[in-house]
C-alpha positions in Angstrom: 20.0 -5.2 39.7 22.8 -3.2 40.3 25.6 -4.1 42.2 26.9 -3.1 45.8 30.5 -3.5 45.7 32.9 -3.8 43.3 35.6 -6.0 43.4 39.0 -7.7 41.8 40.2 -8.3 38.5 43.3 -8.8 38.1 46.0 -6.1 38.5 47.4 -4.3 35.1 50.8 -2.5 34.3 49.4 -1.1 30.9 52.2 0.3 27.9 49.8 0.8 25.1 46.0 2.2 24.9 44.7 1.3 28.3 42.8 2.9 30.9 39.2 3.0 32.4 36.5 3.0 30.2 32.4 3.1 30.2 30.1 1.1 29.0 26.5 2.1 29.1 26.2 3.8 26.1 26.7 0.4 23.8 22.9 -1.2 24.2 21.4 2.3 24.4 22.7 3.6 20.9 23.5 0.6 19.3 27.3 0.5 18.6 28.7 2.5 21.5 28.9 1.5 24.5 27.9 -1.5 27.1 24.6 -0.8 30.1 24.8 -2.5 33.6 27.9 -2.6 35.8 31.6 -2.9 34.8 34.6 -3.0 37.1 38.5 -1.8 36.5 41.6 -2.7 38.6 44.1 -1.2 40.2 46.6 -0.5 37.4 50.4 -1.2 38.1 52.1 2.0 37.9 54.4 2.8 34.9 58.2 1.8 35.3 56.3 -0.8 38.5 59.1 -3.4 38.3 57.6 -6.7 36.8 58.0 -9.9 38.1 60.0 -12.2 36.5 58.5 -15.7 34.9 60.5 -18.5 36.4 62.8 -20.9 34.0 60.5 -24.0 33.2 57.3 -22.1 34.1 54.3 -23.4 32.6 50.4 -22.8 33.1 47.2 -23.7 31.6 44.4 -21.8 30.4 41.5 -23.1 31.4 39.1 -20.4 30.9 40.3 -19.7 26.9 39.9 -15.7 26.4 36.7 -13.1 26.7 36.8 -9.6 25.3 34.3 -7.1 27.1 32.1 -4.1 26.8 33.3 -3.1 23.3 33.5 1.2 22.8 34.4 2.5 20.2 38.0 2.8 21.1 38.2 0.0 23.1 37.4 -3.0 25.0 38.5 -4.5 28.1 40.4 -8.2 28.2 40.2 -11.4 30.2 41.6 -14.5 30.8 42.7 -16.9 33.9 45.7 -18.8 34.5 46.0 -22.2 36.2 49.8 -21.9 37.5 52.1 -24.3 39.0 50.6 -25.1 42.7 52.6 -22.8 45.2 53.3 -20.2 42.1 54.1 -16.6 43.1 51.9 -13.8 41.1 52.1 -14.7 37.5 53.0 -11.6 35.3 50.9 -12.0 32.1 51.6 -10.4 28.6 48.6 -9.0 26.7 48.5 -7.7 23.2 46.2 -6.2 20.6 47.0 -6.9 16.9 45.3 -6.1 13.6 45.9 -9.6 12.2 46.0 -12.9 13.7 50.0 -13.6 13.1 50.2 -11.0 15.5 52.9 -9.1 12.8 51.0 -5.7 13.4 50.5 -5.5 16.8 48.2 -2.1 18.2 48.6 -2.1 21.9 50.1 -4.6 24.7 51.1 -4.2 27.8 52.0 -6.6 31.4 49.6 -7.9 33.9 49.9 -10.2 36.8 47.2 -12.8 37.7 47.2 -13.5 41.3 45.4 -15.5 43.8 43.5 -13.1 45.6 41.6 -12.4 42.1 41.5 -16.1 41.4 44.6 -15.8 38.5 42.1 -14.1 36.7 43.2 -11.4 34.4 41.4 -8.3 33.2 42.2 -5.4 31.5 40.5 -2.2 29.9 41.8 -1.2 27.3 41.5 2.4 25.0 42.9 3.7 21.7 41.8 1.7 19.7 40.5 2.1 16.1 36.3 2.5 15.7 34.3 -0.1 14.1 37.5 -2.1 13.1 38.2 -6.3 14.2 41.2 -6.8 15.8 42.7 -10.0 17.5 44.4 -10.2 20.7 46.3 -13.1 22.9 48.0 -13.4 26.3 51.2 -15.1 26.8 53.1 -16.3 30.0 57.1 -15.9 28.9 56.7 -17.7 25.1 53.3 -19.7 26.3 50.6 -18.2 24.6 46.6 -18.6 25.2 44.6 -19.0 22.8 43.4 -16.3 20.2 40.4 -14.2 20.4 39.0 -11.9 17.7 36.9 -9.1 18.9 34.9 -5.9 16.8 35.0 -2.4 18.1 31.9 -0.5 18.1 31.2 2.2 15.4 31.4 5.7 16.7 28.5 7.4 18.5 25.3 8.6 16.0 26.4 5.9 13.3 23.7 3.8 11.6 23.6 0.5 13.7 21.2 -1.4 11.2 23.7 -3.8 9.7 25.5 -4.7 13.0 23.9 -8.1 14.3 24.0 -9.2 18.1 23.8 -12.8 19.4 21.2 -13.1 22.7 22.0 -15.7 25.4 20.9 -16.3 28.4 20.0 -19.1 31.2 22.9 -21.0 30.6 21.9 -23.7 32.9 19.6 -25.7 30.2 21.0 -26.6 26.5 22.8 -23.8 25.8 25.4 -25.9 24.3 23.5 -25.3 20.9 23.2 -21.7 21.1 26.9 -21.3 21.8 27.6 -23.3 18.9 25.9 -20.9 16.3 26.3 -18.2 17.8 30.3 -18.8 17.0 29.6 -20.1 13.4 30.8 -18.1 10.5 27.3 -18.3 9.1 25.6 -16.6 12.2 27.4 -13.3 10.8 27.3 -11.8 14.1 29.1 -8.8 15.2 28.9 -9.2 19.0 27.4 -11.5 21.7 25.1 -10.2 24.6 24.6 -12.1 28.1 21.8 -11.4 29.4 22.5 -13.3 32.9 22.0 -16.2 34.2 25.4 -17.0 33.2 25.8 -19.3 35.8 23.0 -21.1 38.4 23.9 -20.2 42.0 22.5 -24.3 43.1 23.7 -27.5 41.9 21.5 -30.9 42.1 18.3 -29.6 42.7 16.2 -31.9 41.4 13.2 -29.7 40.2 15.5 -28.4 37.2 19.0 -29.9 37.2 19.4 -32.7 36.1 21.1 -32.4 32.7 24.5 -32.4 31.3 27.4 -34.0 33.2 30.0 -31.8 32.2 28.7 -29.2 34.3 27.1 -30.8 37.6 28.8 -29.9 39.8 29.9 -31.0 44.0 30.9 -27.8 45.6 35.1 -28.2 46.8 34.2 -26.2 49.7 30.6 -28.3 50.5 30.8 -26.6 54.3 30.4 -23.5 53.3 27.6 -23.7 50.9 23.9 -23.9 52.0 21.9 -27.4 52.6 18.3 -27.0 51.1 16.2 -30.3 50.3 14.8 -30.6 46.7 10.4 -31.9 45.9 11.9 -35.1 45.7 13.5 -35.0 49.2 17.2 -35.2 47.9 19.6 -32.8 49.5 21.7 -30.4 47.1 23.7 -27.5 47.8 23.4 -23.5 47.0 26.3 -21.5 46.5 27.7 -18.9 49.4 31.4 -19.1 49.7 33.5 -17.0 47.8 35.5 -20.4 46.4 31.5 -21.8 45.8 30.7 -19.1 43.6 34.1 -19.0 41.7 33.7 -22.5 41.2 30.4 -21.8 39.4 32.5 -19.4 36.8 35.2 -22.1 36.6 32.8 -25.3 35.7 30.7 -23.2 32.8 34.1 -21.5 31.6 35.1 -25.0 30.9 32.3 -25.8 28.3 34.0 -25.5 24.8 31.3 -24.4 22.6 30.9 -21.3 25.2 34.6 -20.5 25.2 34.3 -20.8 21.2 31.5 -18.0 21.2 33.8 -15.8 23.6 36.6 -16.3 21.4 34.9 -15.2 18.7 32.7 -12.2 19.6 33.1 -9.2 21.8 30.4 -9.5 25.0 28.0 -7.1 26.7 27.0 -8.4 29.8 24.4 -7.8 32.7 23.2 -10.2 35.4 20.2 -11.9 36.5 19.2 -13.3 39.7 21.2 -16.7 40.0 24.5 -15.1 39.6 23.7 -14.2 43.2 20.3 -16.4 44.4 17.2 -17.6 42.9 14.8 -15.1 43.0 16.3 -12.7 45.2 16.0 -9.1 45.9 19.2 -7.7 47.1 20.8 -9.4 49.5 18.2 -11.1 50.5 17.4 -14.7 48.9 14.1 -16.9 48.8 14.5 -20.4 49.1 12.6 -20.4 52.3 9.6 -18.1 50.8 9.7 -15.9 53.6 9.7 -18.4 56.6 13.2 -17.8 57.7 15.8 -14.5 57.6 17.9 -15.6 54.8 19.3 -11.9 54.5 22.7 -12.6 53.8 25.1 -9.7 53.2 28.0 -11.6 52.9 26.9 -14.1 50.5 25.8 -11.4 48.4 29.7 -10.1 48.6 31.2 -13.3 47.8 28.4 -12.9 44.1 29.5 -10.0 43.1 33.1 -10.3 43.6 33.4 -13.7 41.6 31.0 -11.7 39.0 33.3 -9.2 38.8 36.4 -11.7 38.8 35.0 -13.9 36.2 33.2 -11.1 33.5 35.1 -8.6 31.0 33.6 -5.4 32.2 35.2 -2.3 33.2 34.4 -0.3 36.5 34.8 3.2 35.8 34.5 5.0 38.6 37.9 7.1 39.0 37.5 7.1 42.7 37.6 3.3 43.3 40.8 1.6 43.7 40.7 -2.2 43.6 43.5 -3.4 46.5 43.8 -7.1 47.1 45.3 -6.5 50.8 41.6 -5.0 51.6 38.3 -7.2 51.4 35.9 -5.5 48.9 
């Protein structure tokens, strides 16, 4: 799939190393960079004034940290904030560091998580050394998230045959395990690659979910997701509300064995069909098997856009310019 339109991360007033960045060539030669779709923000212009982080301020981090489509001279960062209810836009420190004390630090910079992107933060980031690990943080005022370590690909046309990936996928079902080696020391790995499915569009249906607690979820905004009746006769809900779909990101963000692996290893990711709808084909889903219309081109927006939100890839189109004022 590809997608239709791109929309927020959060918004990025860069001082060091950043900028838009591809990502396609990592699967296809094996150590450059990323294939699929990637997104970019609108970038905070240098000198932009900053705003200020309030005396007493302090936020969570639910979501830990994710580094994203890894190049050879970059990568591009996330993370989300949970601020004080009624908090203004959130300015966010990021940095890039070649040791985890964060005493030799590469490139940093300011961003500012805001509500319209869900406080999630994303930013691409260039100049960095090839084939090198590196650790990087973000901090609001002195409150820092936690640390993630992250790998930068080897440069185009270099042997690939001792790099080792990590596969995932389907992250509805037991994936609690996978996540847990995957971010072992002994797994050796070099990066991490979604292949989708990183989160199921439904929740209760009977057929298939059924499992851990941790992540059932009841949708906050139940009105606007979509009724359907399970085999057994039991009603659950499917996600089509922009807050439905970022609620999806938020419940399997919280799993800490997943946000160990993200922590740990650089990702490459791509989508399937329940980031969107079971079985669909474009905007169109199928839980109806063709008896009713269930084109739906909104709810396809709403999918992509908390995609986007939620996933550490860059969109590098230099002719897009993410605005929050404007829907995607």
């Amino acid at each position: 799939m590809s997608p239709t339109t791109p929309p927020p991360p959060g918004t990025g007033d860069v001082v060091a190393g950043a900028g838009p960045i591809g990502r396609r060539r990592f699967l296809a030669l094996l150590g450059a960079a990323g294939a699929a779709v990637a997104v970019g923000g609108r970038l905070r212009p240098a000198g932009a004034q900053t705003p200020p982080v309030p005396n007493g301020y302090v936020v969570a981090w639910p979501d830990g940290v994710i580094a994203g489509d890894p190049t050879p001279d970059g990568t591009v960062l996330w993370t989300r904030v949970e601020p004080p209810a009624g908090a203004e836009p959130v300015p966010v420190t990021w940095e890039v560091a070649a040791d985890d004390a964060f005493t030799s630090i590469v490139a940093g910079g300011v961003a500012v998580a805001e509500s319209s992107a869900d406080w999630t933060v994303k930013v691409p980031v260039t100049g960095l050394a090839a084939d090198g690990w590196l650790h990087y943080r973000f901090l609001v005022g002195a409150d820092a998230g936690p640390v993630g370590r992250l790998r930068t690909a080897p440069p185009a046309g270099t042997p690939t045959a001792s790099l080792r990936f990590g596969f995932a996928s389907c992250q509805q079902r037991g994936t609690e395990r996978v996540a847990q080696r995957a971010a072992s020391e002994e797994a050796g790995l070099d990066f991490f690659v979604h292949l989708g499915d990183y989160v199921y569009e439904t929740t209760g249906d009977s057929s298939f979910q059924g499992g851990a607690k941790e992540r059932a979820i009841e949708f906050d905004d139940e009105a606007g997701a979509i009724p359907l009746v399970g085999s057994n006769g039991s009603t659950y809900y499917a996600a089509r509300s922009l807050d439905n779909y970022r609620q999806l990101y938020r419940t399997v963000r919280g799993d800490a064995a997943l946000q160990a692996v993200h922590e740990r290893l650089a990702m490459v990711a791509v989508w399937d069909d329940h980031e969107f709808s079971d079985d669909c084909w474009g905007s169109v889903a199928t839980y109806h098997d063709g008896r009713e219309d269930e084109l739906d081109a909104a709810r396809r927006s709403a999918a992509n856009q908390a995609w986007f939100e939620y996933m550490p890839v860059d969109y590098a189109d230099p002719g897009y310019t993410y605005d929050p004022a404007v829907a995607p």
